[in-house]
Backbone bond lengths (Angstrom), bond angles and torsions (degrees), N, CA, C in turn:
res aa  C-N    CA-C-N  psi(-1)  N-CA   C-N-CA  omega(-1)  CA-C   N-CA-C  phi
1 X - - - 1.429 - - 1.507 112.01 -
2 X 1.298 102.09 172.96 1.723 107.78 174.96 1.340 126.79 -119.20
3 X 1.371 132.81 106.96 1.316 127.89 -177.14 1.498 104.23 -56.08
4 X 1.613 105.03 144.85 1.625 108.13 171.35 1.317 92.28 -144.14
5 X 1.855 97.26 156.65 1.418 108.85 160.50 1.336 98.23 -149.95
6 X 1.919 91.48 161.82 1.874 91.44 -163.64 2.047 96.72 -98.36
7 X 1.602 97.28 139.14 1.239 112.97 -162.10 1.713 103.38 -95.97
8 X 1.332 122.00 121.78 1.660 112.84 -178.34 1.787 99.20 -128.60
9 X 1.027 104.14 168.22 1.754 103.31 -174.07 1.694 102.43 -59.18
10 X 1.357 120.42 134.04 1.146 153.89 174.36 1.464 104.23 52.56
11 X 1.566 121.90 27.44 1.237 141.71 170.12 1.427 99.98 66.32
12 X 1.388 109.99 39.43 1.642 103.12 173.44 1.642 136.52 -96.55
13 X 1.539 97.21 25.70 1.405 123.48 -159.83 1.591 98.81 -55.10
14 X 0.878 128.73 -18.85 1.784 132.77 -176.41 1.730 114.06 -104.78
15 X 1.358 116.23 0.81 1.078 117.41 -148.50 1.748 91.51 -96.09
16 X 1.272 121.34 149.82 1.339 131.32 -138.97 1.672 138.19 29.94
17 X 1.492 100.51 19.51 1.843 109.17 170.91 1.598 90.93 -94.99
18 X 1.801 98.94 162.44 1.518 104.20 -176.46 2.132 70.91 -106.94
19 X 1.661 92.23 168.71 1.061 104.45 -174.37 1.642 132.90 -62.46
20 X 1.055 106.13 -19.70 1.598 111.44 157.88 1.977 117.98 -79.91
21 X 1.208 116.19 1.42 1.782 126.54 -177.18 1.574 96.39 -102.75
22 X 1.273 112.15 -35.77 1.662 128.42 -176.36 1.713 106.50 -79.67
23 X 1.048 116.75 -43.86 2.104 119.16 168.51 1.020 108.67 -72.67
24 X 1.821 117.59 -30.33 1.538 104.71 -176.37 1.447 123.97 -65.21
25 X 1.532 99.59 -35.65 1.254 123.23 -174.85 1.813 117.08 -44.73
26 X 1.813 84.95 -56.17 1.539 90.79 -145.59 1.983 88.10 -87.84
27 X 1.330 100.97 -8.19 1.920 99.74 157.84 1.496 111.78 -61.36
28 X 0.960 124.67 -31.70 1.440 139.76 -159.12 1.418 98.04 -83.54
29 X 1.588 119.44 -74.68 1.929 133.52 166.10 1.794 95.66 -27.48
30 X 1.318 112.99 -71.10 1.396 118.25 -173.97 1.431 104.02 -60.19
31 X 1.069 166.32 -16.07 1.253 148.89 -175.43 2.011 107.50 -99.60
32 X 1.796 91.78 -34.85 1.529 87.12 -172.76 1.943 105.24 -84.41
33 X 1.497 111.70 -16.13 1.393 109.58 162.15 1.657 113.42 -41.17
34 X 1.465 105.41 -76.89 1.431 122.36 167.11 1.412 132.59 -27.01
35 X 1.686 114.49 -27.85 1.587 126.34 153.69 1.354 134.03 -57.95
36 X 1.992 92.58 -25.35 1.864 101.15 -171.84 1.305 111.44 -65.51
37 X 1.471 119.34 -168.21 1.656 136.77 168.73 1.214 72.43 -106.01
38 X 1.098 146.87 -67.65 1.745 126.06 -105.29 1.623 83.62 -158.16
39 X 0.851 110.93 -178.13 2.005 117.45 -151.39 1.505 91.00 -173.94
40 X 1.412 135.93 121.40 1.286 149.00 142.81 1.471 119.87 -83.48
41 X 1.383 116.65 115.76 1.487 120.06 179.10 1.086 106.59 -113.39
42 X 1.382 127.45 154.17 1.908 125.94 154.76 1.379 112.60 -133.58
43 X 1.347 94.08 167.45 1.708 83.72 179.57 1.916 113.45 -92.73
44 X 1.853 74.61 149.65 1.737 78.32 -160.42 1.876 134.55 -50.59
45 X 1.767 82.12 -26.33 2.020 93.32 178.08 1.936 102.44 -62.11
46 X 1.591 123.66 -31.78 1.067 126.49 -161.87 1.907 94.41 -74.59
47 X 1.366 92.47 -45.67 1.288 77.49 174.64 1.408 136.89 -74.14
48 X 1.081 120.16 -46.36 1.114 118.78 162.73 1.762 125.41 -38.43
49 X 1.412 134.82 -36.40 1.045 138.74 -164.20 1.759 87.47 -120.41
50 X 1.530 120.04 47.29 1.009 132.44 152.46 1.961 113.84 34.16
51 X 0.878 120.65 29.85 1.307 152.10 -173.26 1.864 105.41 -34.97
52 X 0.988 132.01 111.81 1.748 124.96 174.54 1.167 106.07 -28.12
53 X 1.355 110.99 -61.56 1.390 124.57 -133.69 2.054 105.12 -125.62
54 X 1.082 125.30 30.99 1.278 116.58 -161.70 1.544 134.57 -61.77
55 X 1.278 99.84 143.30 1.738 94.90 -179.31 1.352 120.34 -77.29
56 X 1.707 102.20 133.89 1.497 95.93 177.89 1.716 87.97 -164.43
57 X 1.244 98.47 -168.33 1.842 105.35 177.69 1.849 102.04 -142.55
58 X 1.325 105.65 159.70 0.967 123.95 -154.13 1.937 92.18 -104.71
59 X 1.188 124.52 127.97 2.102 100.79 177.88 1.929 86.25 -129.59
60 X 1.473 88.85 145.17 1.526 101.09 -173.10 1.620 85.40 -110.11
61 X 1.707 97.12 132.48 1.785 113.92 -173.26 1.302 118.52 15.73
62 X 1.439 98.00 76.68 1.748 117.02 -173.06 1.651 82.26 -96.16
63 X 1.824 96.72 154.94 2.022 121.98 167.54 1.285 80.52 -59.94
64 X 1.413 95.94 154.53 1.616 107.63 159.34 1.655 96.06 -144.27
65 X 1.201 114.94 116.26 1.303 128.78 178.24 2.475 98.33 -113.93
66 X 1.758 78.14 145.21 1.553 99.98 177.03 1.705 104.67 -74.90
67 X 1.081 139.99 101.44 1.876 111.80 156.86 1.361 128.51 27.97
68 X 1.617 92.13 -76.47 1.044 92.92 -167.19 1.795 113.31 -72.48
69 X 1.746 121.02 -31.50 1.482 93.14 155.35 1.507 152.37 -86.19
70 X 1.224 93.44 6.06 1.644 111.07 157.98 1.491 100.45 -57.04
71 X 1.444 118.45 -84.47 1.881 115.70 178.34 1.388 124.39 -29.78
72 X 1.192 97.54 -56.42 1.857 103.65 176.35 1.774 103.41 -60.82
73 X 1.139 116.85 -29.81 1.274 104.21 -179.71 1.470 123.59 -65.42
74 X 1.493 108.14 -40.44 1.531 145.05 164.22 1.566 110.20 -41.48
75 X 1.378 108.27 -40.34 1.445 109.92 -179.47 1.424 110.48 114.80
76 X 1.652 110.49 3.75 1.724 87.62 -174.46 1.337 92.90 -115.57
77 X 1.422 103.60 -178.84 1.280 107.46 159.05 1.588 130.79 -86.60
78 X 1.370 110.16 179.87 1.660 104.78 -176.62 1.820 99.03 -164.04
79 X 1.068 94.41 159.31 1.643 135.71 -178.00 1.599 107.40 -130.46
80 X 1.042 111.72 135.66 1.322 113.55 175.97 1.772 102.10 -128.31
81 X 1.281 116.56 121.25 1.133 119.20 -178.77 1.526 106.69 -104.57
82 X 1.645 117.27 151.81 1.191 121.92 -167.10 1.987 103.60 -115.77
83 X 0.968 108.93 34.59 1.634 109.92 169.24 1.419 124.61 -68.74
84 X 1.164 112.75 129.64 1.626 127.71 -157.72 1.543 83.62 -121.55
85 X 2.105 85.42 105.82 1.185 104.24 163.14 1.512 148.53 -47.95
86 X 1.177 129.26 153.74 1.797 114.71 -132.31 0.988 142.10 76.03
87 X 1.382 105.02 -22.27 1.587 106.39 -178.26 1.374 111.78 -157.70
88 X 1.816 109.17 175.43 1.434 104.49 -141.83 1.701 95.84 -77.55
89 X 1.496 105.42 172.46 1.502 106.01 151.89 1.352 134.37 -61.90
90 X 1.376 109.01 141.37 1.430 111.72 -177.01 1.624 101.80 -79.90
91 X 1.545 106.49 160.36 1.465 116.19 -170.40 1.641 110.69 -76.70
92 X 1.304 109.79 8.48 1.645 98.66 171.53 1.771 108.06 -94.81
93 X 1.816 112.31 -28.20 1.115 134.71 -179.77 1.581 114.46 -55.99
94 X 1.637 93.21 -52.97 1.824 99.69 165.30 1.131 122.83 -64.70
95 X 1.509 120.32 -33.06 1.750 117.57 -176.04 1.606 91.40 -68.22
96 X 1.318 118.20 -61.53 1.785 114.74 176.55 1.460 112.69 -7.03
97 X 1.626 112.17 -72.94 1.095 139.54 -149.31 1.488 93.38 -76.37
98 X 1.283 127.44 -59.40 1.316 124.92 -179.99 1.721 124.82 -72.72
99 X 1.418 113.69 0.30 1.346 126.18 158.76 1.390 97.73 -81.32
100 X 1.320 123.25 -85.24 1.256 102.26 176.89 1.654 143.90 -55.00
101 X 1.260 120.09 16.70 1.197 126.91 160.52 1.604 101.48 -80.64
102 X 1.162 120.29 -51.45 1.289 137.48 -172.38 1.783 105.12 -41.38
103 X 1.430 107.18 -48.90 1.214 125.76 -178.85 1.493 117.42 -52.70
104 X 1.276 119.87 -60.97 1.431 154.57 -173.31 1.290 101.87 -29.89
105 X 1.523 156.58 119.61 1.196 131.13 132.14 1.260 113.04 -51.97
106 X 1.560 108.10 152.20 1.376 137.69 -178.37 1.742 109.14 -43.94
107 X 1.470 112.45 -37.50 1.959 102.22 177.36 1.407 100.41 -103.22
108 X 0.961 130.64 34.80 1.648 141.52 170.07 1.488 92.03 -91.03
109 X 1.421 87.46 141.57 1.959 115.37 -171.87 1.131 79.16 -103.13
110 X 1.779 107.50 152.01 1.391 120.72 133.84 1.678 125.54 -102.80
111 X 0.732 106.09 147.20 1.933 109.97 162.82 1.557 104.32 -122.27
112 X 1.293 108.79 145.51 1.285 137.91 -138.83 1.739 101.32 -153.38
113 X 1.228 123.32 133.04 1.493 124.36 162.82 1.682 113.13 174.07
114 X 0.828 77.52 141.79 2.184 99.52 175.47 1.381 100.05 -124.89
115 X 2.012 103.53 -179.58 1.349 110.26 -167.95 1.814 115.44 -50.80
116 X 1.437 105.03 -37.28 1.554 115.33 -169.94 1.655 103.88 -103.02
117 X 1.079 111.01 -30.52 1.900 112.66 -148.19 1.221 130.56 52.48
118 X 1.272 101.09 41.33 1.112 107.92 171.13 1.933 121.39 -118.56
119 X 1.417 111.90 -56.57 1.467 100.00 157.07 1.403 130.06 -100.55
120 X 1.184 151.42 -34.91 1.204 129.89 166.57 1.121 121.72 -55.18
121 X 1.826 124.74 -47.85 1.453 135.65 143.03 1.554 126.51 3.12
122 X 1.653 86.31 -54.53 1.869 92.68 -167.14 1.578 109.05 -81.22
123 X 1.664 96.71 -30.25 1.462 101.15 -177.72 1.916 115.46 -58.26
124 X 1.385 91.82 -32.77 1.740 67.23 -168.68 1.561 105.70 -117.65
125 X 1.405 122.70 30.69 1.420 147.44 176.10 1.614 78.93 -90.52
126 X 1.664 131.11 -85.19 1.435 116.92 -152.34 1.318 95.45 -75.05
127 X 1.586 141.56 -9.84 1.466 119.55 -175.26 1.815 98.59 -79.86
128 X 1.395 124.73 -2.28 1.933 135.75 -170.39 1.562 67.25 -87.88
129 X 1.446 127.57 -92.63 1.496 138.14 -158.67 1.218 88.12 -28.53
130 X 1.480 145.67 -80.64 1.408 143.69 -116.79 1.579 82.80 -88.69
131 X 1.290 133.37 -59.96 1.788 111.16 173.79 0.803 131.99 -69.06
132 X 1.380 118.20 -2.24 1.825 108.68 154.54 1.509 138.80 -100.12
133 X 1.800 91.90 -17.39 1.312 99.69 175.85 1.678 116.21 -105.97
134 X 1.373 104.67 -28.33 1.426 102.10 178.94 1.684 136.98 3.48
135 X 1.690 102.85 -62.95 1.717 105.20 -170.31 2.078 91.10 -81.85
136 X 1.165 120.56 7.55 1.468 107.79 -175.68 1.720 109.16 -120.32
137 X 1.385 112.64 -16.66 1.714 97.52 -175.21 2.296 79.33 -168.17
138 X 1.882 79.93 129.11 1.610 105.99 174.64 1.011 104.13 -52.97
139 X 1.406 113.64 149.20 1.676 134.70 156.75 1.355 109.48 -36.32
140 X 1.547 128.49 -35.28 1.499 118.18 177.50 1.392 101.16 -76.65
141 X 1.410 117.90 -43.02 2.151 98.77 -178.48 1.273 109.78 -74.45
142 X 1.587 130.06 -16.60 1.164 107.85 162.41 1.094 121.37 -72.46
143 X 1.523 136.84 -38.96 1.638 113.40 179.80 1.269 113.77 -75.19
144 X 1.496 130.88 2.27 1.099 138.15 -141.75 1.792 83.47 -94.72
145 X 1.578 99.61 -62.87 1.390 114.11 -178.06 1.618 99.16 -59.07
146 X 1.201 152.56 -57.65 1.401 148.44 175.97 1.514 110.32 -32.63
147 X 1.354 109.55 -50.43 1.623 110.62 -179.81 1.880 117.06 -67.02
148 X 1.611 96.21 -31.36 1.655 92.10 172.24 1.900 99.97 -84.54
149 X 0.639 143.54 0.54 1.345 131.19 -152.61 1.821 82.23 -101.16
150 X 1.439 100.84 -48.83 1.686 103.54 -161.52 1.600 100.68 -134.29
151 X 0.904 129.96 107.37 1.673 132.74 -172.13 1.674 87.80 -90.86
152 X 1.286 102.68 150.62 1.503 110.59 167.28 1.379 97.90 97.77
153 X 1.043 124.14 -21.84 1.682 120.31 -178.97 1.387 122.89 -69.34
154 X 1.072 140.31 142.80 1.831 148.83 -156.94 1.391 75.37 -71.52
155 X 1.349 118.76 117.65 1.758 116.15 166.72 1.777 96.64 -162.26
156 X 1.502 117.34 48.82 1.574 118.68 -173.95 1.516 84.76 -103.04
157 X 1.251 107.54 139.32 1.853 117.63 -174.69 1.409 88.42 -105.14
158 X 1.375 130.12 -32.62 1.273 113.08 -164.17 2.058 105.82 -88.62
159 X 1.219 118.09 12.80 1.304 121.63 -158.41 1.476 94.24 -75.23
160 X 1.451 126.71 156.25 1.195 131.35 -173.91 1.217 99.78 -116.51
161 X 1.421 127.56 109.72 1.444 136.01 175.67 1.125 110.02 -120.79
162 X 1.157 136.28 17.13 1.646 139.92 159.24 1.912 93.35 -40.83
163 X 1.609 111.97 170.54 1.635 119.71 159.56 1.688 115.69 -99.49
């Protein structure tokens, strides 16, 4: 099969839905996918850099499964967070995330990923670190350790993200 995701200018396709307007949505994308004959995909760098000619393939009455039931099928569980890249999570996104931390036994993995993995990714990779490690190693060795673990990851403390 082929993973897809739907591509909007600066990937801000979620950006002013609260997080139940943002699941409804992409229930909605996923259900009317599932109506087609035929499904046009490309690949996402082509799209993005608006490409003449882009590569992709054409699938005649392809499955179309959501994420999240591919995983559940897999056996794990899942959360689907609705963060609109660039910017931070909204506070229903964090309670999500921190309910389900809550959930987790202690040798329970997480997996974690956005379009790049690099900033939304990082955000809630050290916010997993910061509730598990907190009373044992500072906010500086935790990002400290985040930056060796994964170089390239949004991890500038001095960055000014005020509006």
């Amino acid at each position: 099969g082929y993973p897809g995701t739907w591509r909007t200018p600066n990937n801000w396709g979620n950006a002013g839905k609260s997080r139940d307007e943002a699941l409804a949505d992409e229930q909605q994308r996923i259900q009317a996918l599932k109506s087609q004959e035929t499904v046009h995909i490309f690949h996402r760098k082509d799209v993005k850099s608006e490409a003449r000619n882009p590569r992709g393939a054409t699938l005649s009455k392809p499955l179309i499964f959501s994420e999240e039931e591919l995983v559940r099928a897999a056996g794990a569980k899942y959360v689907r967070l609705t963060v609109t890249d660039h910017l931070s999570p909204r506070a229903d996104d964090i309670d999500a995330f921190i309910a389900m931390e809550r959930e987790m036994a202690h040798d329970e993995r997480l997996h974690v990923h956005c379009g790049m993995g690099l900033g939304r990714t990082t955000i809630f990779i050290v916010m997993h670190d910061i509730l598990r490690n907190a009373a044992m190693l500072s906010f500086d060795d935790i990002i400290e350790r985040q930056r060796k673990f994964n170089p390239g990851r949004s991890l500038d403390n001095n960055k000014d993200v005020s509006d």
